[in-house]
C-alpha positions in Angstrom: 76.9 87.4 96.3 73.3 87.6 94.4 70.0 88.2 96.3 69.3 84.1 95.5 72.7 83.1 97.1 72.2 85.1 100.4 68.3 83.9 100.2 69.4 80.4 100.2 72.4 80.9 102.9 69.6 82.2 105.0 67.0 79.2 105.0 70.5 76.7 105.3 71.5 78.9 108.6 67.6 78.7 109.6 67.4 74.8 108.9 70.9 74.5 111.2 69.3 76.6 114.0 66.3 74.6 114.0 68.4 71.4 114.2 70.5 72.7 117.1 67.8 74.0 119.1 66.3 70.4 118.9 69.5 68.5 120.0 70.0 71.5 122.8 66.6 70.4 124.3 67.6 66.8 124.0 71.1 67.7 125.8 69.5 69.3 128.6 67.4 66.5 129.0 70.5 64.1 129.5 72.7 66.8 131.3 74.9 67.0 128.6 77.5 69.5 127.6 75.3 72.8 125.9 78.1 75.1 125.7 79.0 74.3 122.0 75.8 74.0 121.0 74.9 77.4 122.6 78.5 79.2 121.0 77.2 77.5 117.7 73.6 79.0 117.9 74.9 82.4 119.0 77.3 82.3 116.0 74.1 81.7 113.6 72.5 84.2 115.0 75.5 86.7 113.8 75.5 85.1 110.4 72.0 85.7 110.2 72.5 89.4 111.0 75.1 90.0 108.5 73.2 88.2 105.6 69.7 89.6 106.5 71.4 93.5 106.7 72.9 92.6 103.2 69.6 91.1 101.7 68.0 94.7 103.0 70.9 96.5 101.0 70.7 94.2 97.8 
């Protein structure tokens, strides 16, 4: 995987997070079901790891 692919996988994941963040607060609002949203931002948050340690190694 190039520098420019993990760059871009990085601003996707980011864009996602953003996305589910904003639907969590909506979901709270209505008492809705956060658990897959929250195993879904916490799996992001892994990805994001991964990619960012690689981009360091690149």
């Amino acid at each position: 995987m190039t520098k420019k692919e993990i760059e871009y996988q990085i601003v996707e994941l980011k864009d996602e997070y953003l996305q589910l963040q904003h639907n969590l607060e909506k979901m709270e609002l209505v008492k809705g079901n956060l658990v897959p949203l929250e195993n879904r931002l916490a799996e992001i948050e892994k990805e994001l790891s991964v990619l960012n340690q690689k981009l360091r190694e690149s």
